[in-house]
OpenMM code with the backbone's topology and positions (N, CA, C; nanometers):
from openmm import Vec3, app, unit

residues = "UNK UNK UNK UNK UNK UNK UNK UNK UNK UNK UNK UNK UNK UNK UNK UNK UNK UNK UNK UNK UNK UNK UNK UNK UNK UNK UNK UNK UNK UNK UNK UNK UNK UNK UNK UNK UNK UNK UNK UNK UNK UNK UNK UNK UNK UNK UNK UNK UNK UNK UNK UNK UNK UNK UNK UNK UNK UNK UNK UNK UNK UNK UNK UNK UNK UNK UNK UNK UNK UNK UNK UNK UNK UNK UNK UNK UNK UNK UNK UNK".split()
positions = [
    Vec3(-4.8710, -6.1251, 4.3161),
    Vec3(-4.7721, -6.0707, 4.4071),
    Vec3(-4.7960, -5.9201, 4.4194),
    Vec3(-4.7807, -5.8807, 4.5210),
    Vec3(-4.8086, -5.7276, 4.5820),
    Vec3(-4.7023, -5.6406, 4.6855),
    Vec3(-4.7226, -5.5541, 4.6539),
    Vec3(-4.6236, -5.4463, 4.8437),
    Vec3(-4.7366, -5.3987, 4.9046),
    Vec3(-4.7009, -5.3943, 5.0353),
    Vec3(-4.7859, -5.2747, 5.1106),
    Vec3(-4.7397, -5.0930, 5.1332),
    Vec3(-4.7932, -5.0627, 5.1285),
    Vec3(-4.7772, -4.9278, 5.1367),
    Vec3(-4.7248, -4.8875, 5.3080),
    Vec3(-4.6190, -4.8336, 5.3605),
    Vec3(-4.5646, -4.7795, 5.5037),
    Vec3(-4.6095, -4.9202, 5.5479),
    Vec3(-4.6074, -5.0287, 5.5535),
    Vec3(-4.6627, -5.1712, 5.6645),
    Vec3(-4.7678, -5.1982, 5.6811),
    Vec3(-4.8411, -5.1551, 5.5690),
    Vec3(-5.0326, -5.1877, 5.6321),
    Vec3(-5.0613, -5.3090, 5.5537),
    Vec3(-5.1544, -5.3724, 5.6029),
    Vec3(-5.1492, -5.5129, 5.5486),
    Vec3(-5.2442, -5.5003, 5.4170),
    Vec3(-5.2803, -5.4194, 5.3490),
    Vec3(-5.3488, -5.3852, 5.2453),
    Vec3(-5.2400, -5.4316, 5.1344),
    Vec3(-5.2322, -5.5216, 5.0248),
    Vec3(-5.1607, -5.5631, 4.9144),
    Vec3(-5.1947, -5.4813, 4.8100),
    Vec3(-5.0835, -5.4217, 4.7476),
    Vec3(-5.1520, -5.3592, 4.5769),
    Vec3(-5.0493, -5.4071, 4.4897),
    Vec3(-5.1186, -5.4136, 4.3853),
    Vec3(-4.9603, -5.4790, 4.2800),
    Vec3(-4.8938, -5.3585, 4.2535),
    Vec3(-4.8216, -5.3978, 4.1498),
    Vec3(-4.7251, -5.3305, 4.1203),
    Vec3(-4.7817, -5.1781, 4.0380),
    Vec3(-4.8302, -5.2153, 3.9630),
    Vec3(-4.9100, -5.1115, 3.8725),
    Vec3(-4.9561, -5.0298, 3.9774),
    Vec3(-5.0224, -5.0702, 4.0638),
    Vec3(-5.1026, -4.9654, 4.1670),
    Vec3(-4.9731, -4.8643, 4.2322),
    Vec3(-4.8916, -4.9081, 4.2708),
    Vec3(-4.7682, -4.8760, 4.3251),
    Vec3(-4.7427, -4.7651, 4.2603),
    Vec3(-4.6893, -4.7905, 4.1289),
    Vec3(-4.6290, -4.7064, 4.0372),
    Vec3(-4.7462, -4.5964, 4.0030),
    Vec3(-4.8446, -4.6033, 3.9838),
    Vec3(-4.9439, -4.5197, 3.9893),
    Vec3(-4.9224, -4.3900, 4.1250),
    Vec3(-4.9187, -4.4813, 4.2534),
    Vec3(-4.9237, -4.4197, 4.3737),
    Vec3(-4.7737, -4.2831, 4.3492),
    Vec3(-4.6841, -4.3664, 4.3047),
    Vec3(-4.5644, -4.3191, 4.2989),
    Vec3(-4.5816, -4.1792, 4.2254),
    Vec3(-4.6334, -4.1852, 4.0987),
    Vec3(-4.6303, -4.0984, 4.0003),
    Vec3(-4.7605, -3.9787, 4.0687),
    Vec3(-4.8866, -4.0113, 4.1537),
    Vec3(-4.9599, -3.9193, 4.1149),
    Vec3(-4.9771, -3.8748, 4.2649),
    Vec3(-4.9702, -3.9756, 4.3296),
    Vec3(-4.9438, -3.9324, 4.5315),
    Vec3(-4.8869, -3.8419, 4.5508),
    Vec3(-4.9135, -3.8180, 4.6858),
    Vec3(-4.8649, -3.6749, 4.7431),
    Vec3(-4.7151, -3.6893, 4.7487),
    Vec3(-4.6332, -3.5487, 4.7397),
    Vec3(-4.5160, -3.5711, 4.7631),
    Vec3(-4.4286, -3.6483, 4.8957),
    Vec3(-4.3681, -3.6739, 4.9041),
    Vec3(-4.2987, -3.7273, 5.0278),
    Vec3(-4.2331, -3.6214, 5.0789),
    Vec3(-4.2728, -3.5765, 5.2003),
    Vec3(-4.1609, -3.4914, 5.3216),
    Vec3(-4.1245, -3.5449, 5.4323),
    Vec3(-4.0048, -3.5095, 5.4737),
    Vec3(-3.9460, -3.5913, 5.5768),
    Vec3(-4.0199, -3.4853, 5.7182),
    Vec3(-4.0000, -3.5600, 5.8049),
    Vec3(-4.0886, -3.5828, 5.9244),
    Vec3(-3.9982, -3.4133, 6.0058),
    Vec3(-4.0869, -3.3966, 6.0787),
    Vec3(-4.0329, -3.2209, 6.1312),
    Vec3(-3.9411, -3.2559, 6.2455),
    Vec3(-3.9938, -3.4078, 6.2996),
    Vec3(-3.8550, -3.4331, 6.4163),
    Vec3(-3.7517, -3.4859, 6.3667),
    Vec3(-3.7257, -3.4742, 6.2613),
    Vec3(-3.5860, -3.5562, 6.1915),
    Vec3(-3.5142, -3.4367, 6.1362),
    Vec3(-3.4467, -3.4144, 6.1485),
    Vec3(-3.3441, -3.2561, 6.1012),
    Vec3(-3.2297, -3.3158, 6.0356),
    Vec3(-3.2600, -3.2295, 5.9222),
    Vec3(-3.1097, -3.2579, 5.8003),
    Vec3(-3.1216, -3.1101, 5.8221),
    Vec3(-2.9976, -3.1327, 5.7102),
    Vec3(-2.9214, -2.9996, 5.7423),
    Vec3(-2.9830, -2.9434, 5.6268),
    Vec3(-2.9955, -2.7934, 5.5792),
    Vec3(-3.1253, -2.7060, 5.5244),
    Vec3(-3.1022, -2.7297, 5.3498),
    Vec3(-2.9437, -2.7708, 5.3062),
    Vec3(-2.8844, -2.7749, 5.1792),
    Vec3(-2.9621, -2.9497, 5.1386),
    Vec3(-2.9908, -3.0080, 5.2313),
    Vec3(-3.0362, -3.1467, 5.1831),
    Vec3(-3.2284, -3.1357, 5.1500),
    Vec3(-3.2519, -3.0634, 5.2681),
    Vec3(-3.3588, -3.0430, 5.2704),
    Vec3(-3.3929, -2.9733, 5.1156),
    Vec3(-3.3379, -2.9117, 5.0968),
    Vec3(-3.3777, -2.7739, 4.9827),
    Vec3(-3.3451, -2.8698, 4.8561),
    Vec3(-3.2488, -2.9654, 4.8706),
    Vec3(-3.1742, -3.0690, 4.7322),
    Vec3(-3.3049, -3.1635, 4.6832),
    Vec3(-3.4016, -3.2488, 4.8584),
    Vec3(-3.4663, -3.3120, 4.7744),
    Vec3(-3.5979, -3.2229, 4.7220),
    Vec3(-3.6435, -3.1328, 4.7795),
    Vec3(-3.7297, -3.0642, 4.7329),
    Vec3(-3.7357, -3.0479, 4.5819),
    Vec3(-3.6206, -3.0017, 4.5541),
    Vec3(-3.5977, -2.9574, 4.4125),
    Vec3(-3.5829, -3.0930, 4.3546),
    Vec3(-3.5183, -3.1764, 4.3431),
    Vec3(-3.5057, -3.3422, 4.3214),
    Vec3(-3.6512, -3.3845, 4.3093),
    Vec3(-3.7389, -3.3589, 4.3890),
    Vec3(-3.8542, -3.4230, 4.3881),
    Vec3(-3.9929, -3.3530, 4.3373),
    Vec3(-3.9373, -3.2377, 4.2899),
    Vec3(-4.0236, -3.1458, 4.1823),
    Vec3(-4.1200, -3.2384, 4.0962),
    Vec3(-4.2369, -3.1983, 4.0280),
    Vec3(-4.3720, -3.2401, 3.9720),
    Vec3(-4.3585, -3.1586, 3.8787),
    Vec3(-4.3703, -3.0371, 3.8892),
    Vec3(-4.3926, -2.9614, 3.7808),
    Vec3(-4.2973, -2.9590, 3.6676),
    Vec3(-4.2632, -2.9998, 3.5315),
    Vec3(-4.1843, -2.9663, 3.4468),
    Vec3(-4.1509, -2.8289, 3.4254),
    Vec3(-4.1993, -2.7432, 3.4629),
    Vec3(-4.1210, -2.5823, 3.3869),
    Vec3(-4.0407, -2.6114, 3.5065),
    Vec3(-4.0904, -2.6262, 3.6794),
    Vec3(-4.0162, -2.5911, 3.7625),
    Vec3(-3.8515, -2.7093, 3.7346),
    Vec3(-3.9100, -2.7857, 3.6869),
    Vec3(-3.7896, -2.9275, 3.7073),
    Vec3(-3.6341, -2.8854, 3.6953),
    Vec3(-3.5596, -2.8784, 3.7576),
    Vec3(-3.3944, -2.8648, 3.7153),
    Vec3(-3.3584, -2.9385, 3.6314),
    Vec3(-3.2681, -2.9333, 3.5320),
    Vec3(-3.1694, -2.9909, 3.4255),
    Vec3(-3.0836, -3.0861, 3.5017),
    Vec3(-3.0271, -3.1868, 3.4571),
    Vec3(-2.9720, -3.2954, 3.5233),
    Vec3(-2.8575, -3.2100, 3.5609),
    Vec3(-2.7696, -3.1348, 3.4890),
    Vec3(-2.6752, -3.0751, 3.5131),
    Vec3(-2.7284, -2.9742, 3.6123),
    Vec3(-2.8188, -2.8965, 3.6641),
    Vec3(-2.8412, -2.8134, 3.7670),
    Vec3(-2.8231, -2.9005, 3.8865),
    Vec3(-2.8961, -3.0448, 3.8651),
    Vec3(-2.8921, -3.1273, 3.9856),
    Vec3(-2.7413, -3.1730, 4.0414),
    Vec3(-2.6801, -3.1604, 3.9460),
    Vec3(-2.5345, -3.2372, 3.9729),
    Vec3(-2.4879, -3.0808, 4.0874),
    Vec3(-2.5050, -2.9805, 4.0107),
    Vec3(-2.4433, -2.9159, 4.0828),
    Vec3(-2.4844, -2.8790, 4.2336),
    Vec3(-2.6565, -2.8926, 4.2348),
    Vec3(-2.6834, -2.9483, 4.3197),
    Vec3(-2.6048, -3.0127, 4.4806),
    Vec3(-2.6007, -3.1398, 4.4301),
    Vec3(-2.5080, -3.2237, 4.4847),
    Vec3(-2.3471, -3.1515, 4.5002),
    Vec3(-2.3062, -3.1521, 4.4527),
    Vec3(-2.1619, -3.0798, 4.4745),
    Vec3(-2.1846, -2.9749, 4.5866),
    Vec3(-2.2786, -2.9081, 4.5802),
    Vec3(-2.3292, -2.7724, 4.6934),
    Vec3(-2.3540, -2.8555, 4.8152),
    Vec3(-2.4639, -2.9598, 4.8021),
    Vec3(-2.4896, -3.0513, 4.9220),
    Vec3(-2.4001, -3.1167, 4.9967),
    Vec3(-2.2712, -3.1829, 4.8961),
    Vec3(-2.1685, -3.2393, 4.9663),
    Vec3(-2.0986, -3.1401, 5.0748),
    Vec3(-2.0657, -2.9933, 4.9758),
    Vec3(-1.9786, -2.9475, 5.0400),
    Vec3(-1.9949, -2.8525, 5.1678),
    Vec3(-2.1327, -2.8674, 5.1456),
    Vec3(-2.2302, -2.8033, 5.2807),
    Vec3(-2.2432, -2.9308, 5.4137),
    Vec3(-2.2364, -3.0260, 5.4042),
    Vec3(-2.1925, -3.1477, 5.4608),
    Vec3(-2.0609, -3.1605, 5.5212),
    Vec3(-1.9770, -3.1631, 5.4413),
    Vec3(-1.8290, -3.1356, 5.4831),
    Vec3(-1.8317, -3.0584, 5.6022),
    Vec3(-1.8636, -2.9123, 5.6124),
    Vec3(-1.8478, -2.8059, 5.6953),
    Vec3(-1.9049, -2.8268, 5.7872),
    Vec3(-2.0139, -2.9301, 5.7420),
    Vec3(-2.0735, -2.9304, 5.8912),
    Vec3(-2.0048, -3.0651, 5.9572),
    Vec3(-1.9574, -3.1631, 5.9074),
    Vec3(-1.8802, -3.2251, 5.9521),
    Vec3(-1.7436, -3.1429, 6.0065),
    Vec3(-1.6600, -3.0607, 5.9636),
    Vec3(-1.5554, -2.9969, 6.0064),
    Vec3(-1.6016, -2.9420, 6.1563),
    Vec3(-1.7170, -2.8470, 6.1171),
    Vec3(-1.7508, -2.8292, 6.2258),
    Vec3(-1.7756, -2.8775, 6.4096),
    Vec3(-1.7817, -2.9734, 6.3130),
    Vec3(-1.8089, -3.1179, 6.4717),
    Vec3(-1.7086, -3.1126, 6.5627),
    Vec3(-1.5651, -3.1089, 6.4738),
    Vec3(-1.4283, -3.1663, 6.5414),
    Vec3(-1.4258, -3.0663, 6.5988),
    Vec3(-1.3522, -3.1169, 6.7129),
    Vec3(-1.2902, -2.9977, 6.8508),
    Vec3(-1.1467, -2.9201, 6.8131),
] * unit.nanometer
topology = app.Topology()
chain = topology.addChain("A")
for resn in residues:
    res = topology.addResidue(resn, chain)
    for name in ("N", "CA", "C"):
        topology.addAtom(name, app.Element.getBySymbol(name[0]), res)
């Protein structure tokens, strides 16, 4: 049993996967898709490689709390 990688009909097991996962290029979201700059900047840091650079679980939480509430506003913002 296998996945394909984005839909290509190429099968790799699982091991290969997890390999891909751990040593592949990072994932960035696409330049025509726009989040808002606090999400953008959240997974960056979330998706860090380097251990010195890595945040503390507790940096990440707070993280999130910043992301939510940067969300909010921009939701507030919406309403008329």
């Amino acid at each position: 049993m296998g996945v394909s990688l984005q839909g290509g009909v190429r099968m790799i097991s699982i091991l290969e996967l997890l390999h891909h996962i751990v040593s592949g290029p990072v994932p960035k979201s696409k330049p025509e898709v726009r989040f808002l700059k606090a999400t953008e900047k959240f997974v960056d840091v979330y998706l860090l490689r380097d251990s010195e650079a890595m945040k503390m679980p507790k940096e990440l939480l707070v993280s999130i709390s910043n992301l939510a509430f940067h969300f909010s506003v921009a939701l507030i913002n919406l309403i008329p």
